[in-house]
C-alpha positions in Angstrom: 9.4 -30.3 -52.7 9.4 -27.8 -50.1 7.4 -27.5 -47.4 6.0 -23.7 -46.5 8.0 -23.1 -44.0 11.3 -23.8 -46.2 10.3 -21.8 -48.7 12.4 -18.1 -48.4 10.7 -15.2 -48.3 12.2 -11.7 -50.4 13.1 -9.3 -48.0 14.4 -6.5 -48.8 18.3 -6.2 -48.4 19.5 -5.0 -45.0 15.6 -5.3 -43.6 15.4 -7.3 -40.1 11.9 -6.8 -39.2 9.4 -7.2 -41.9 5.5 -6.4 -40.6 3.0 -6.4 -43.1 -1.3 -6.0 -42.1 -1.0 -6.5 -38.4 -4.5 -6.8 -37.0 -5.3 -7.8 -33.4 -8.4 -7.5 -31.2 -8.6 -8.2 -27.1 -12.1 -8.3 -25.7 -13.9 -8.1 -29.1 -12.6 -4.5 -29.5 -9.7 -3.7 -32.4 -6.6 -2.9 -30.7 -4.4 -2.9 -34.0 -6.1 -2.6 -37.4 -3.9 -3.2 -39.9 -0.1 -1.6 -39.1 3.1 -2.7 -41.2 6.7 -2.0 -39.9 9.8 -2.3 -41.3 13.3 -1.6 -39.8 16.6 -2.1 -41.5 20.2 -3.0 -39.9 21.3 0.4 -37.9 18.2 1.7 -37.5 16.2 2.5 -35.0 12.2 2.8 -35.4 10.2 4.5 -32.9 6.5 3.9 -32.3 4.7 6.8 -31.0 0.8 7.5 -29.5 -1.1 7.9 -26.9 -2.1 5.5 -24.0 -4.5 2.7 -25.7 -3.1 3.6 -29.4 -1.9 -0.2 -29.9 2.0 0.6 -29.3 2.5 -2.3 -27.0 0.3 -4.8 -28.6 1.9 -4.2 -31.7 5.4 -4.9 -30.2 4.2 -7.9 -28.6 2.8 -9.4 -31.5 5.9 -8.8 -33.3 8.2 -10.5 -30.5 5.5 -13.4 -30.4 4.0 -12.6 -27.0 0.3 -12.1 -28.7 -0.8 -14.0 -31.8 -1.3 -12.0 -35.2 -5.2 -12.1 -35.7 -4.0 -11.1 -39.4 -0.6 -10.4 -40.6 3.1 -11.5 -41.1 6.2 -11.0 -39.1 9.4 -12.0 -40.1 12.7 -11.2 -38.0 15.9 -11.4 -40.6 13.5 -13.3 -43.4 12.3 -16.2 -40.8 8.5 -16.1 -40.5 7.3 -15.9 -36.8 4.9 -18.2 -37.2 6.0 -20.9 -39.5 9.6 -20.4 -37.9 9.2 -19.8 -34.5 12.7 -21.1 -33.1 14.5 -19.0 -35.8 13.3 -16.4 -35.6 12.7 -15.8 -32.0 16.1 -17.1 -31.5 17.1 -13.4 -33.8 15.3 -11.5 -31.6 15.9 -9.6 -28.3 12.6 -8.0 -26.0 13.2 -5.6 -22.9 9.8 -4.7 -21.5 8.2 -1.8 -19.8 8.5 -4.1 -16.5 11.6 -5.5 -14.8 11.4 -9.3 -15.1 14.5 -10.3 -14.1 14.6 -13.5 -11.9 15.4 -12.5 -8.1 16.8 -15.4 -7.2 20.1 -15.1 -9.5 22.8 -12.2 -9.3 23.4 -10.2 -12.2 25.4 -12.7 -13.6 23.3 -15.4 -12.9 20.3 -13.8 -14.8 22.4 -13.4 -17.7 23.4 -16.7 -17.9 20.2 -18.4 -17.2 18.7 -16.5 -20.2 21.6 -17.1 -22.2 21.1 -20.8 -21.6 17.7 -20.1 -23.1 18.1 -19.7 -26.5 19.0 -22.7 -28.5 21.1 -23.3 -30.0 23.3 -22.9 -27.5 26.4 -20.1 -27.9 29.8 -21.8 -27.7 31.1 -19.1 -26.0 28.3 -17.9 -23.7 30.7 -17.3 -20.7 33.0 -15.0 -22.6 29.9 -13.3 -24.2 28.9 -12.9 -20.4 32.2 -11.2 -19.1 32.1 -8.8 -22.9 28.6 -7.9 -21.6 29.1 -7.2 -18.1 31.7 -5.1 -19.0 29.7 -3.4 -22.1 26.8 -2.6 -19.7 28.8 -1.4 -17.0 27.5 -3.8 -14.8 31.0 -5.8 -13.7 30.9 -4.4 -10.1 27.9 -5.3 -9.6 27.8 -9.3 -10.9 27.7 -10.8 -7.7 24.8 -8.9 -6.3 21.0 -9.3 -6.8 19.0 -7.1 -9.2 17.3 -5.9 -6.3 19.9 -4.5 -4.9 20.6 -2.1 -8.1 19.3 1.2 -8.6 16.8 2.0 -11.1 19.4 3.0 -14.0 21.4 -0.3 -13.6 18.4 -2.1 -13.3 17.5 -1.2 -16.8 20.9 -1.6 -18.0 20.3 -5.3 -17.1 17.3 -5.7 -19.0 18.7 -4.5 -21.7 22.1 -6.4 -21.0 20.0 -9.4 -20.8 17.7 -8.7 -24.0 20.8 -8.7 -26.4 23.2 -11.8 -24.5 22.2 -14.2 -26.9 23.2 -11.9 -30.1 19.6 -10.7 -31.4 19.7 -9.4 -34.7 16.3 -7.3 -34.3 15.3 -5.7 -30.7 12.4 -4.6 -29.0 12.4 -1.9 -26.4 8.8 -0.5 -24.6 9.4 2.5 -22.4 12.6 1.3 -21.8 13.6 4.4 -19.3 9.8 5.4 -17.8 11.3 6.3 -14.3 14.8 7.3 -14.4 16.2 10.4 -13.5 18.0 12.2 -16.6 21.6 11.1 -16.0 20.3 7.6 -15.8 17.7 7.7 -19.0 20.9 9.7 -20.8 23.6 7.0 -19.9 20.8 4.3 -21.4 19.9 6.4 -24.1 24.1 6.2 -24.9 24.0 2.2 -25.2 21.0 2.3 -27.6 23.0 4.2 -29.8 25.9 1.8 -29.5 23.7 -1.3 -30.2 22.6 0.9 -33.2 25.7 1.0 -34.2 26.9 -2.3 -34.1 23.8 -3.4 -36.4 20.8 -3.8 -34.7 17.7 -3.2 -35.8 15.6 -1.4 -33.1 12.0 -1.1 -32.3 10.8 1.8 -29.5 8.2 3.0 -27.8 8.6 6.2 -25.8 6.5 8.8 -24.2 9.6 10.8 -23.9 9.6 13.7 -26.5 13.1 14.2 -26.6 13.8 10.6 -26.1 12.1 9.4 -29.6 13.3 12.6 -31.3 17.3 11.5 -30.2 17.2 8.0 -30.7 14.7 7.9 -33.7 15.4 7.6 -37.3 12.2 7.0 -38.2 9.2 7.4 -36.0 5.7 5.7 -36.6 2.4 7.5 -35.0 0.2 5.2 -33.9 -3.3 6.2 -33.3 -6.4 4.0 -33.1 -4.6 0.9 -34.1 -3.3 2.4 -37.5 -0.3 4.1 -38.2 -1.6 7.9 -38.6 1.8 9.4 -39.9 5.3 8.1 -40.4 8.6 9.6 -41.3 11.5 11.3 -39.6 10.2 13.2 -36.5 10.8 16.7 -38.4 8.4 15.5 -41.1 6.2 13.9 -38.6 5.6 16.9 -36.9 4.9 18.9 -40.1 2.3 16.8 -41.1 0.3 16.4 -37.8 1.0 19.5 -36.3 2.0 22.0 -38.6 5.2 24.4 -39.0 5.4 27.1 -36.3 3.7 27.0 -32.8 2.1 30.2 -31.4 1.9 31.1 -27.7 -0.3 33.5 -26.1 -0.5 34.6 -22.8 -4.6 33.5 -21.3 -4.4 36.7 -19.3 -3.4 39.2 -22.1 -5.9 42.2 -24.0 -7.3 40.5 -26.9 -6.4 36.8 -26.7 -10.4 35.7 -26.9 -10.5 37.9 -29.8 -7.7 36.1 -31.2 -8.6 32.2 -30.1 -12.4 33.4 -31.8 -10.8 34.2 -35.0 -8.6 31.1 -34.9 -11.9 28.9 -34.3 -13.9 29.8 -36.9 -10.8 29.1 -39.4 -11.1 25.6 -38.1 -7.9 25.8 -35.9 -8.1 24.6 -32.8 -5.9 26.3 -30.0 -4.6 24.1 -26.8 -4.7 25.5 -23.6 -1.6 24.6 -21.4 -1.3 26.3 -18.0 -1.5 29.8 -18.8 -0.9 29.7 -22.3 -2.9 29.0 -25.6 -0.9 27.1 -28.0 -2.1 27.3 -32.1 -0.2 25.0 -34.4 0.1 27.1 -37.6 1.7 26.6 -40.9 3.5 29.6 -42.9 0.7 30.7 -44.2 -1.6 31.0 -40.8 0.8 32.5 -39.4 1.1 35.3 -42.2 -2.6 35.8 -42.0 -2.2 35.8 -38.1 0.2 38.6 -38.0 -1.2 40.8 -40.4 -4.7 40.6 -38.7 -3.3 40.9 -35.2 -0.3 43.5 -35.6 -0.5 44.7 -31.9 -1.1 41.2 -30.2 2.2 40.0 -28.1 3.0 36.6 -28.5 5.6 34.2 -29.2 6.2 31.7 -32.1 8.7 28.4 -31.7 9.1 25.0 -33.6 6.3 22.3 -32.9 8.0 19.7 -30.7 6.7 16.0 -30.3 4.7 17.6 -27.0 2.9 19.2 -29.5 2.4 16.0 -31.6 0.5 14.6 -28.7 -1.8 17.3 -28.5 -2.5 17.4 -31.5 -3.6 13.5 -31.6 -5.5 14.1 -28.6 -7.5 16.7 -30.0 -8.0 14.3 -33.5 -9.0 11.5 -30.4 -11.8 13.9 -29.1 -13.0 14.3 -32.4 -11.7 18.0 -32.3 -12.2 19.2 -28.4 -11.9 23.3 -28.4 -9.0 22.7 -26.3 -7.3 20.5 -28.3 -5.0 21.0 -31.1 -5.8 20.3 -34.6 -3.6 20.9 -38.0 -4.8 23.9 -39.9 
């Protein structure tokens, strides 16, 4: 007979993170309420939302920092919790926070955490020179990570996240501070780990960042997923199709913002402009009504997305943003 642990689980073909009905609360207060994930081989998934949305807690129930209240994780078909040393052996975790040990150069830290995982790789000293040259990070594997600037710093987190061969890795904010040669030099070896098979979980509150590295994007808001899909269809669905601007100093925007509010679209005010999410249709009816009005219309972007959620958080604030 088997016992439950032995007994293997269908998942689907080429899926390395299976989460189904995470639920988690801290303090008596729901934090996650009921999110499932799934990420295949090659793909990367990001999780987006505001501050408090259950992004983090999410990821750390998935890496087995936090315990499920409700739910099932399995990394590559190995149940978290019935199979804890598989299946965290499968996975890698870079966190928001550098947690590298001082005490060690940067080859030292990558061979005290490869000396973690059990069971232990063969060939962990060749795996540590492939690395160090992988990460860019050969020049500097005699010094401390103190020593490093913020860019290679990361690049050692992440280094040290995947020495051990992870099939499935977990990445919170992983460039919240760096300048943009830095975040686009980290940005380049996610894409490589994408492509040599990894499956990848991110958080970002970089726009451009989740809409670059993202094939899929969840939006997390409130501890459930609020809309999922590519970040193009993401967008469409939260935000709408088209983006108008207008000018808060020009003749006849309160007119306009007045007739947009009592059709139950909300415009957000950013510096000196009002922005409207509309779809084709709005903005038809917009144009015809408003013929001598200057404005400009552009795609949404995933700025826009976060508006918009903010606006659903405020329970539709007359300076938020909400779908037509």
């Amino acid at each position: 007979m088997h016992s439950a642990a032995s007994i293997p689980h269908s998942t689907p073909a080429g899926t390395l993170l299976e989460a189904v009905g995470l639920e988690k609360s801290l303090g008596g207060k729901p934090v996650v309420q009921g999110i499932d994930l799934a990420v295949s081989a090659g793909e990367v998934l990001g999780l987006l939302g505001p501050n408090g949305a259950g992004k983090t807690t999410t990821l750390r129930m998935c890496y087995g920092y936090l315990r499920a209240d409700k739910g099932t994780i399995r990394i590559a078909g190995h149940d978290l919790t019935r199979e804890p040393d598989a299946a965290r052996r499968l996975l890698g975790v870079c966190t928001q926070d550098d947690t590298f040990d001082a005490d060690f150069t940067v080859r030292g830290n990558l061979l005290q955490t490869g000396r973690y995982f059990r069971p232990r790789q063969p060939d962990l000293a060749e795996r540590i020179e492939a690395v160090l040259d992988r990460f860019g990070l050969r020049e500097f594997k005699d010094q401390k990570p103190d020593t490093l600037s913020g860019g290679y710093k990361r690049r050692l987190m992440i280094a040290r996240s995947v020495i051990h061969r992870p099939r499935v890795l977990f990445l919170d904010e992983p460039t919240t501070g760096l300048d943009p040669h830095a975040r686009v030099a980290v940005w380049e070896l996610i894409n490589g780990l994408r492509a040599e098979g990894l499956a990848i979980v991110l958080t970002t509150h970089y726009m451009d960042e989740a809409a670059k590295l993202s094939d899929r994007v969840h939006v997390i808001q409130g501890g459930r997923v609020r809309a999922s899909g590519t970040p193009a269809a993401v967008l469409d669905d939260v935000v709408g199709e088209h983006i108008v601007l207008l000018s808060d100093t020009s003749a006849g925007t309160r007119s306009v913002l007045d007739w947009f509010r009592a059709r139950g679209v909300r415009p957000a005010l950013v510096l000196a402009d009002w922005h409207i999410p509309l779809d084709a249709a709005g903005l038809a009816a917009f144009v015809a009504a408003f013929p001598g009005v200057a404005y400009e219309v552009r795609p949404p972007t995933l700025d826009d997305l976060f508006l918009a959620l903010a606006a659903e958080g405020k329970g539709g604030d007359t300076n938020g943003v909400t779908k037509p």
